[in-house]
N, C-alpha and C positions, 0 to 999 in steps of 0.2 A: 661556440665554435665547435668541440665537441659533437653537436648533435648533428650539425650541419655536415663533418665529413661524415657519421655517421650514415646519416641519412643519402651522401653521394655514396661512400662504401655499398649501401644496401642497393641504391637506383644500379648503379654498378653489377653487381652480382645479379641481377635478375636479367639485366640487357642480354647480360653475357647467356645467363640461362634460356632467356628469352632463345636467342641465336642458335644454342647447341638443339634446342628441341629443333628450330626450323631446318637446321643442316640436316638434322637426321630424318625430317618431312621427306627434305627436296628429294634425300637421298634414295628414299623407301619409293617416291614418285618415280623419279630415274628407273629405279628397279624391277618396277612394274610397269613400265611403258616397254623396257627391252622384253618382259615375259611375253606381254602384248602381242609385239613383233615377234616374239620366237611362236607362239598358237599361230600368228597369221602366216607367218612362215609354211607354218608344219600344215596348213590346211590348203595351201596354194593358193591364197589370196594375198595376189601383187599388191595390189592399189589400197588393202587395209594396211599390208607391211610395210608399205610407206606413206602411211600416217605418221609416223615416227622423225620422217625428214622434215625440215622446213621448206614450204614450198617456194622456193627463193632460187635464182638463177645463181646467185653464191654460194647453193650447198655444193659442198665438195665431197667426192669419194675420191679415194687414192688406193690405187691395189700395187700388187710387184712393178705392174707391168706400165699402168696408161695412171693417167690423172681425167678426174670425167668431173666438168664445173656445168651446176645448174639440174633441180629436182626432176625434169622432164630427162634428160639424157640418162641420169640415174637412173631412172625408172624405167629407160630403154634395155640400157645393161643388164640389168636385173631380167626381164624378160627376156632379151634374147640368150642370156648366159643359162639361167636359172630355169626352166620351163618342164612342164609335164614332170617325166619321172629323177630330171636332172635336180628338182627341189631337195630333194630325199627330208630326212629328219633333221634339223637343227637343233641343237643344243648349247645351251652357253654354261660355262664355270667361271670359278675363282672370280666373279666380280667386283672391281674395287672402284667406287664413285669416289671423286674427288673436287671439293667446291672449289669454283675459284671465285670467289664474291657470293653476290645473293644472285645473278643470270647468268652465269656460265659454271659448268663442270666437264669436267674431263674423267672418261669410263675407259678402263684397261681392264680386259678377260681375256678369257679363253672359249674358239667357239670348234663346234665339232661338226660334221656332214656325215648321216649314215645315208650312204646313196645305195638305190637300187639294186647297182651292181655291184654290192659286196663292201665295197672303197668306202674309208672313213678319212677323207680331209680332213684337219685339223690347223689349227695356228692362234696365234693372238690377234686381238686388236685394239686399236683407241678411237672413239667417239671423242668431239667434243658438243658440246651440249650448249643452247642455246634456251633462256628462258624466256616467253613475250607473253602477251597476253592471254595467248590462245594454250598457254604451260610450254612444257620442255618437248624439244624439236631437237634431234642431231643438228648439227652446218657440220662438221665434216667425221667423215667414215675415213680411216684408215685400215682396211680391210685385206693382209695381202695374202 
């Protein structure tokens, strides 16, 4: 009897260990898929900077003002808002990934715009994160 919880004790602890390594995988993945998008960002390429979204009529952006459902209108926005020197530099901080299971996390930062003309927007925001085959995808930008 003895060995037996033993040996659950030990399957135990390794699961567990198992999981914390992959949390901190998905987490480091996450991390580098937003660096990703902030290079594509900063180079003005639209169509790599949303590689990042899922290409899914579901993904959602949400800013102060509009709610925009569906990867193609996203990616409308994004151009007609965002273009030539209107890009400027993007910057993200304080990054905090947050699992929720093994396919979904939730990312709250802080992002910066040094534009053109002087002007450094700034704000928070939260992603939620979707993980399928193809890896981790935003479905929804909360960007205001």
């Amino acid at each position: 009897m003895f060995l037996t919880r033993t040996a659950v004790t030990m399957l135990t602890f390794l699961n567990v260990a198992a999981s914390a390594r992959a949390a901190t995988g998905d987490a480091a993945t996450i991390a580098a898929l937003l660096q990703r998008s902030t290079t594509y960002w900063n180079s003005g390429q639209l169509d790599a900077f949303m590689r990042g979204y899922e290409q899914s009529p579901d993904t959602t952006y949400v800013s102060s003002k509009t709610v925009i459902h569906g990867y193609g209108n996203i990616r409308a926005h994004y151009a007609a808002a965002y273009h030539g020197s209107h890009t400027g530099t993007l910057s993200l901080a304080d990054i905090s990934v947050r699992l929720l299971g093994t396919d979904y996390a939730v990312v709250v930062a802080r992002w910066q715009l040094r534009l053109h003309d002087g002007t450094h927007p700034s704000g928070l925001f939260t992603l939620v994160l979707h993980r399928a085959a193809a890896g981790w995808h935003i479905i929804t930008d909360h960007s205001p």
